[in-house]
C-alpha positions as semicolon CSV with decimal commas, in nm:
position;residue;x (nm);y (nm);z (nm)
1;X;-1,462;4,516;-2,091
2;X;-1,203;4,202;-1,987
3;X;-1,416;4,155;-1,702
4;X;-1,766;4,166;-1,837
5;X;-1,597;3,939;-2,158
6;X;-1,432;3,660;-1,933
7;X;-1,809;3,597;-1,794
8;X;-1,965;3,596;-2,154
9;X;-1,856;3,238;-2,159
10;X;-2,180;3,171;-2,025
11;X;-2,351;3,229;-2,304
12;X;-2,224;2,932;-2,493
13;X;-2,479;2,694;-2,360
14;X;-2,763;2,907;-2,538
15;X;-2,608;2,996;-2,828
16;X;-2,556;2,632;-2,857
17;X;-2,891;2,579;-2,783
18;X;-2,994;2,767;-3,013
19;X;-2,781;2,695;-3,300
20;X;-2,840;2,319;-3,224
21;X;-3,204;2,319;-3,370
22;X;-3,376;2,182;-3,080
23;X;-3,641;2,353;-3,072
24;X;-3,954;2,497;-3,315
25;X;-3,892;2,769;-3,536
26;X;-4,086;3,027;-3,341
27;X;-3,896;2,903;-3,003
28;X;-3,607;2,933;-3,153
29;X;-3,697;3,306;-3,305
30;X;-3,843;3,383;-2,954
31;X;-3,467;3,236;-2,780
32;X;-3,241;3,434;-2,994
33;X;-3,483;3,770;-2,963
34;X;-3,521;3,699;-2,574
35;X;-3,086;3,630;-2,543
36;X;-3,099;3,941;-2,696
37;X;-3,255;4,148;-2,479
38;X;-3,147;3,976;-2,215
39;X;-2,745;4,093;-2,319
40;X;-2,849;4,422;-2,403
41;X;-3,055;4,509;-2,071
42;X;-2,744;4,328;-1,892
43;X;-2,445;4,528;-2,005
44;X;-2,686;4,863;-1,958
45;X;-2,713;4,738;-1,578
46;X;-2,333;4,687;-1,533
47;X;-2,187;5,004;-1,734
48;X;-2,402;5,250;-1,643
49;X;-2,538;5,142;-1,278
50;X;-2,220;5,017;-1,122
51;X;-2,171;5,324;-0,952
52;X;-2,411;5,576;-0,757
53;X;-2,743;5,751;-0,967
54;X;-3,011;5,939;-0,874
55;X;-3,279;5,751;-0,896
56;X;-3,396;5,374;-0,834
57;X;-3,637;5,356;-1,075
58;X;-3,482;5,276;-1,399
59;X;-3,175;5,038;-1,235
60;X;-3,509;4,845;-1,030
61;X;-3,705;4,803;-1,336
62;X;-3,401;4,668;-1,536
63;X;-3,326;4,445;-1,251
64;X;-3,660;4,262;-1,293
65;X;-3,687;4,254;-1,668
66;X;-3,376;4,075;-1,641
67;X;-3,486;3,844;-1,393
68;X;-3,795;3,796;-1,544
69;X;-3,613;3,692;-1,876
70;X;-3,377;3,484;-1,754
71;X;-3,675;3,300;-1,560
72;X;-3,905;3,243;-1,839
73;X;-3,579;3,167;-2,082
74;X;-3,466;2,912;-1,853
75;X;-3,799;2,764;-1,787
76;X;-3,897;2,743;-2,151
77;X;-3,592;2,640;-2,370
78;X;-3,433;2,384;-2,077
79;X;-3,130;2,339;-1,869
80;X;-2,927;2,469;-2,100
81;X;-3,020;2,830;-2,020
82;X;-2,969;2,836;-1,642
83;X;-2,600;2,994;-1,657
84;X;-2,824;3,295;-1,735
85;X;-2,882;3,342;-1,349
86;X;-2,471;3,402;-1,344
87;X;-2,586;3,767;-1,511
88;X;-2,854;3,811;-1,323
89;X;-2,651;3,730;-0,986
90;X;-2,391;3,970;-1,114
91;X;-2,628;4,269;-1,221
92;X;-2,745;4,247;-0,865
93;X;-2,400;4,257;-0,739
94;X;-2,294;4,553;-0,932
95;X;-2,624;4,753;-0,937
96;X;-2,748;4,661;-0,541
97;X;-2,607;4,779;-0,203
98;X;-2,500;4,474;-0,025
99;X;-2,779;4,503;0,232
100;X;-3,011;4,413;-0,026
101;X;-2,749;4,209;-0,275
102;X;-2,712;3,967;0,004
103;X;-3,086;3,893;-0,013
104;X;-3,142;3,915;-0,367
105;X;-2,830;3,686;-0,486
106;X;-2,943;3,399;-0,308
107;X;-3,278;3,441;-0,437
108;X;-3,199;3,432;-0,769
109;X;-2,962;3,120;-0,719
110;X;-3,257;2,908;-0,545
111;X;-3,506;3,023;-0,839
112;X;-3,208;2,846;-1,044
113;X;-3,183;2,562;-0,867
114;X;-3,603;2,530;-0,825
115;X;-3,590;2,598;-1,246
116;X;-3,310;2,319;-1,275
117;X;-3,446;1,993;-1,068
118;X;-3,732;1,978;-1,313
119;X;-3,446;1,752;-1,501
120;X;-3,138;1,740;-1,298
121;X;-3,059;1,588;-1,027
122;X;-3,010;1,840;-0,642
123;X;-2,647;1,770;-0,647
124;X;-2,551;1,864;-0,962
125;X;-2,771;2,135;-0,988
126;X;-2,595;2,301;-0,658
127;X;-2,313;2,172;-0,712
128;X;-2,249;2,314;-1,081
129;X;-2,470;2,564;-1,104
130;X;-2,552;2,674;-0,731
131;X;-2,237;2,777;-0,548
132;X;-2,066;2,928;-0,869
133;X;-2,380;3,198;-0,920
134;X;-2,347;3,233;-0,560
135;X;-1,972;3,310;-0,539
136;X;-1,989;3,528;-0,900
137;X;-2,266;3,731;-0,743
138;X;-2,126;3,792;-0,402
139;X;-1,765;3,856;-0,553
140;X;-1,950;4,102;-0,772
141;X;-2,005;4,332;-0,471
142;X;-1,664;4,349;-0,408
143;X;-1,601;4,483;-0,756
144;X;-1,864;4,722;-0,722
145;X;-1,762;4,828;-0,347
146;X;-1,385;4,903;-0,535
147;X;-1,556;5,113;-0,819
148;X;-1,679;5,330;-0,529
149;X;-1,414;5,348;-0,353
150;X;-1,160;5,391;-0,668
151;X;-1,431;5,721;-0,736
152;X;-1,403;5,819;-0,412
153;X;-1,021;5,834;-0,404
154;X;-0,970;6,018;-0,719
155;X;-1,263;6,254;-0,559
156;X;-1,074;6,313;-0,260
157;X;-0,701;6,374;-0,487
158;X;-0,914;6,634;-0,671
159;X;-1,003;6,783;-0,338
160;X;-0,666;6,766;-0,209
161;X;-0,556;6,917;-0,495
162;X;-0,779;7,192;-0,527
163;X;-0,717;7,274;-0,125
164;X;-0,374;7,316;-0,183
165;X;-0,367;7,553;-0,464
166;X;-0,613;7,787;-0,249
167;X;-0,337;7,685;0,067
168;X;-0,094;7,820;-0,121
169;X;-0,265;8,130;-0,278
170;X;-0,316;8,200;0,097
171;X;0,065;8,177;0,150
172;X;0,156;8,427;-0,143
173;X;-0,115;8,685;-0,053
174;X;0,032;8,663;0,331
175;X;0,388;8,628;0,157
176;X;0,295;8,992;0,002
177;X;0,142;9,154;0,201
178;X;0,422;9,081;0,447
179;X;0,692;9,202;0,222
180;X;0,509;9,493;0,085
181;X;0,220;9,667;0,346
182;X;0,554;9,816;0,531
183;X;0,721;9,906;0,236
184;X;0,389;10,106;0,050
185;X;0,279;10,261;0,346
186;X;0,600;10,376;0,429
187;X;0,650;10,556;0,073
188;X;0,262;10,633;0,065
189;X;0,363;10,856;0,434
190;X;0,678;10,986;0,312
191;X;0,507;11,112;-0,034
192;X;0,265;11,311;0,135
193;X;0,530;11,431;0,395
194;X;0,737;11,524;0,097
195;X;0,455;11,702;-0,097
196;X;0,370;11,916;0,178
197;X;0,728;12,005;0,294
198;X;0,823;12,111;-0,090
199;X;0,664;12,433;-0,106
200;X;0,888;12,585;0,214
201;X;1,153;12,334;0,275
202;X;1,310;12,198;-0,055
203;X;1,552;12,047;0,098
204;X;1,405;11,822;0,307
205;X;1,137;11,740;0,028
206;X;1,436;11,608;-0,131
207;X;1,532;11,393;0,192
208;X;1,222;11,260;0,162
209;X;1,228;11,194;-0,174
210;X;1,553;10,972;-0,140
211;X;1,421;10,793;0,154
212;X;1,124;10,664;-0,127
213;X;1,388;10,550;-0,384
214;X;1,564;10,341;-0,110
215;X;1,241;10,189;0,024
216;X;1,146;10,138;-0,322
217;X;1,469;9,964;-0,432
218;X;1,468;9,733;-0,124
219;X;1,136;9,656;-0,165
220;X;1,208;9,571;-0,554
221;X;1,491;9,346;-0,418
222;X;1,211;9,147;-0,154
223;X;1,024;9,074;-0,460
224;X;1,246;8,940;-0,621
225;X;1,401;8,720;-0,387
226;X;1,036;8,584;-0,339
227;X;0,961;8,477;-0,690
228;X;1,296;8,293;-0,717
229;X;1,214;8,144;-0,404
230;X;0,860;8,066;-0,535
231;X;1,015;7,936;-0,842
232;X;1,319;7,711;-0,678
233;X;1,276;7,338;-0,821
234;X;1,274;7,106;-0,501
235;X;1,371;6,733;-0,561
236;X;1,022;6,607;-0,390
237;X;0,808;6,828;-0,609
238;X;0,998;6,688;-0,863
239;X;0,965;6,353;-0,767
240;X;0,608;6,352;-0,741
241;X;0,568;6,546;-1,080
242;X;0,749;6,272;-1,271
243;X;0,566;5,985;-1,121
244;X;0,263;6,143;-1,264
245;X;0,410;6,232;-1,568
246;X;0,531;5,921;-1,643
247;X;0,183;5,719;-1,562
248;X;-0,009;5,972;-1,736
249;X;0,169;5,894;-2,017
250;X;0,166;5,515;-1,971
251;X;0,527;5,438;-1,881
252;X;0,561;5,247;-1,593
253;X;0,731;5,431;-1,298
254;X;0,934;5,326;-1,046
255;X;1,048;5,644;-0,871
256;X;1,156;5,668;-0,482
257;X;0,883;5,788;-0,299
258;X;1,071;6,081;-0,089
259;X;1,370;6,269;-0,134
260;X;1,710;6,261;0,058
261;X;1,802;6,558;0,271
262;X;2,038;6,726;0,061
263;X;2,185;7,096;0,059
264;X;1,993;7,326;-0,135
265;X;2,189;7,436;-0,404
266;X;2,247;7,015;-0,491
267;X;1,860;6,963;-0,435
268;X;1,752;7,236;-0,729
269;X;2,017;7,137;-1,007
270;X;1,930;6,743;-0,944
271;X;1,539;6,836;-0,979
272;X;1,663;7,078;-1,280
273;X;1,765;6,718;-1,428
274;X;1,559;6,535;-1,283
275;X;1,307;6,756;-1,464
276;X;1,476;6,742;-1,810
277;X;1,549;6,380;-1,807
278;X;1,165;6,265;-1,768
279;X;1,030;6,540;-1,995
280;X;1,264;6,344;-2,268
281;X;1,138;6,029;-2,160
282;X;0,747;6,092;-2,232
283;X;0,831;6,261;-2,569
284;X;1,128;6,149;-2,750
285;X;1,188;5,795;-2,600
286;X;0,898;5,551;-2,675
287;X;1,002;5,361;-2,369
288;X;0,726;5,155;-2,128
289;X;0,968;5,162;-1,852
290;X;1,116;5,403;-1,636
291;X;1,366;5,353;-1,305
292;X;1,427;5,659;-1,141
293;X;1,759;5,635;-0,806
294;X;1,890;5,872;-0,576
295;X;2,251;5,799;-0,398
296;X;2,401;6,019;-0,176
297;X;2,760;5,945;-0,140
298;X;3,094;6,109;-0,044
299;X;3,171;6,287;-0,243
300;X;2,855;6,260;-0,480
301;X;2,558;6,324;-0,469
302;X;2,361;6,125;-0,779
303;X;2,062;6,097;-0,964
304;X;2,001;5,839;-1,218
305;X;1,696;5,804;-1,463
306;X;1,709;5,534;-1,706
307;X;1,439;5,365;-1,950
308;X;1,386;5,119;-2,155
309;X;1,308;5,322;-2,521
310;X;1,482;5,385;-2,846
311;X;1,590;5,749;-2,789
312;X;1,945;5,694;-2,673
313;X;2,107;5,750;-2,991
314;X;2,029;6,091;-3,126
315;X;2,313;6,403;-3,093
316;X;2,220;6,583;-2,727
317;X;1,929;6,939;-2,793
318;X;1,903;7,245;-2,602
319;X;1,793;7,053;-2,241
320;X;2,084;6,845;-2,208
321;X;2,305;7,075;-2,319
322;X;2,187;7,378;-2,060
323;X;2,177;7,136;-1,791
324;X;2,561;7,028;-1,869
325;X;2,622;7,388;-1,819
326;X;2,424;7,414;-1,519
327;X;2,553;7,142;-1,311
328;X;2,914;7,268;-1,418
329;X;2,848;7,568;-1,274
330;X;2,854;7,405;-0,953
331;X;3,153;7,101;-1,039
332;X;2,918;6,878;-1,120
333;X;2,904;6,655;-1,393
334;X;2,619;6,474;-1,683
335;X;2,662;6,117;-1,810
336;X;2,394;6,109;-2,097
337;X;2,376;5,792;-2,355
338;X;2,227;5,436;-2,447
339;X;2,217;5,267;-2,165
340;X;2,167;4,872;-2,093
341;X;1,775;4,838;-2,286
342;X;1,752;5,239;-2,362
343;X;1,857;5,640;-2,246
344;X;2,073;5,640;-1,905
345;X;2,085;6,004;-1,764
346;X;2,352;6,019;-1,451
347;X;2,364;6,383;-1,276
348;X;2,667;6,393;-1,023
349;X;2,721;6,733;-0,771
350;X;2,983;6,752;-0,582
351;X;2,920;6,754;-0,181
352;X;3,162;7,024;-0,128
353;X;2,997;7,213;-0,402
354;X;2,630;7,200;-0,205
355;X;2,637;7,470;-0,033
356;X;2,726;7,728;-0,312
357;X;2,471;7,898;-0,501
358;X;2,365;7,676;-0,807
359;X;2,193;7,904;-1,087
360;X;1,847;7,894;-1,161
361;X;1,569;8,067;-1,358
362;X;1,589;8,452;-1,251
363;X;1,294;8,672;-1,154
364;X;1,201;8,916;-1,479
């Protein structure tokens, strides 16, 4: 909408025109009806043909109408109405590939100029009228070339997306079938072994038996250790989450684009916080700005998220408070309060605490 209303300028002349009583009544009725189509059928070109459709018929026969107008407008009310070939160089832009745009602009700029020596003089005419349609048109293309590609990209994200998700369904069906084929057909063996030895040999039924509850047990414990691991924060999922977090919900980002190589056990409780302090940002703090740093240290390691909002000043909920608890678990420390414009977050873990275990959500 900016960009179609900086080029509505153009319009002035007519309206001008128009308003100016120059001409007959029925001109004028004819001018303002024929402007009027001529806007309508020109915004219908550049909002709904800018990118691809399926078929040329309706975009070609628009094209023309609006050529058409802007010919017999321009033509039959003066020189006042020959900034209407700027729309009609622009439609052509935004609707055409550029192997035919960079036919047709030029085209429409000489039927300008042709329309516009009747009373002006060549170099005027080209060098008022000309070159700008020419340069509005052809930059035009450009716009519509980054529609495409700006289509295409969020296209291709979705596809990236939606291959990863099946990437990693693939890892946790091979994950599981991994940890338990072995262990089921192990106790699906030793079942039937131990219903067929329990009619003459108890005792070894109950061997058996055992064996199952141990398999069973371990292969509970496998499980488990999977869906923690599954469920383990990392820093540069983290990282990546809040940058879209925080642009979905318009607050301008500036988050480091990797994460440092850190010990495990530092890298979960820092994305833990990491976590907690953006999920505060997008719905307590009001902010527009966010600044996310990383430092690593002796003998800290430190993550800082900071904004610009208005929620520094209420008393600390549940988050902050189970995140104190969970970076002191490991000697580590939470600086929470206004900061220089809004909330400042610091998280601080010890180095020599990395490589302990740092708690985290447990497997039901």
């Amino acid at each position: 909408m900016v960009w179609i209303g900086i080029w509505l300028v153009f319009l002035a002349s007519p309206v001008q025109d128009l308003a100016g009583g120059h001409h007959t009544t029925p001109a004028t009725v004819l001018g303002w009806l024929g402007l009027a189509a001529f806007v309508v059928v020109y915004l219908a070109l550049v909002f709904r043909f800018t990118s691809d459709f399926a078929s040329w018929t309706a975009p070609g026969l628009s094209l023309l109408v609006l050529y058409g107008l802007g010919v017999v407008l321009a033509y039959g009310l003066g020189e006042d109405w020959l900034g209407l070939f700027v729309y009609v160089t622009v439609a052509m832009g935004a609707v055409l590939p550029f192997r035919y745009a960079r036919w047709t602009i030029p085209c429409a700029t000489a039927t300008q100029i042709a329309l516009g020596l009747r009373t002006l003089p060549l170099g005027e005419v080209i060098g008022s009228l000309g070159l700008l349609t020419l340069m509005i048109g052809f930059a035009m293309c450009g716009v519509r070339q980054l529609v495409r590609t700006t289509i295409e990209l969020r296209e291709a994200r979705a596809t990236v997306a939606e291959l990863a998700a099946n990437q990693e369904r693939l890892r946790l069906a091979r994950d599981l079938h991994d940890l338990l084929g072995h262990s089921l057909s192990l106790i699906t063996l030793k079942s039937e072994l131990a219903g067929r030895m329990l009619p003459a040999h108890p005792g070894k039924a109950a061997e058996q038996v055992a064996d199952i509850e141990r398999v069973s047990r371990q292969a509970l414990v496998d499980v488990r250790e999977a869906v923690t691991g599954y469920r383990r924060a990392t820093l540069a999922g983290e990282l990546a989450g809040a940058r879209t977090a925080l642009t979905a919900a318009g607050v301008t980002a500036n988050v480091p684009s990797a994460a440092p190589d850190l010990p495990t056990a530092a890298e979960e409780v820092l994305a833990w916080a990491l976590r907690e302090a953006v999920t505060n940002v997008v719905r307590h703090s009001g902010a527009t700005r966010c600044t996310v740093t990383l430092a690593v240290h002796a003998p800290h390691c430190e993550l800082t998220v900071e904004d610009n909002g208005t929620g520094g000043a209420g008393t600390p909920g549940n988050g902050l408070t189970g995140l104190t608890e969970r970076l002191a678990a490991v000697g580590g420390t939470l600086e929470s309060g206004p900061g220089r414009k809004g909330f400042r977050l610091v998280a601080r873990v010890p180095a020599a605490s990395a490589g302990e275990g740092a708690p985290g959500p447990q497997a039901p």
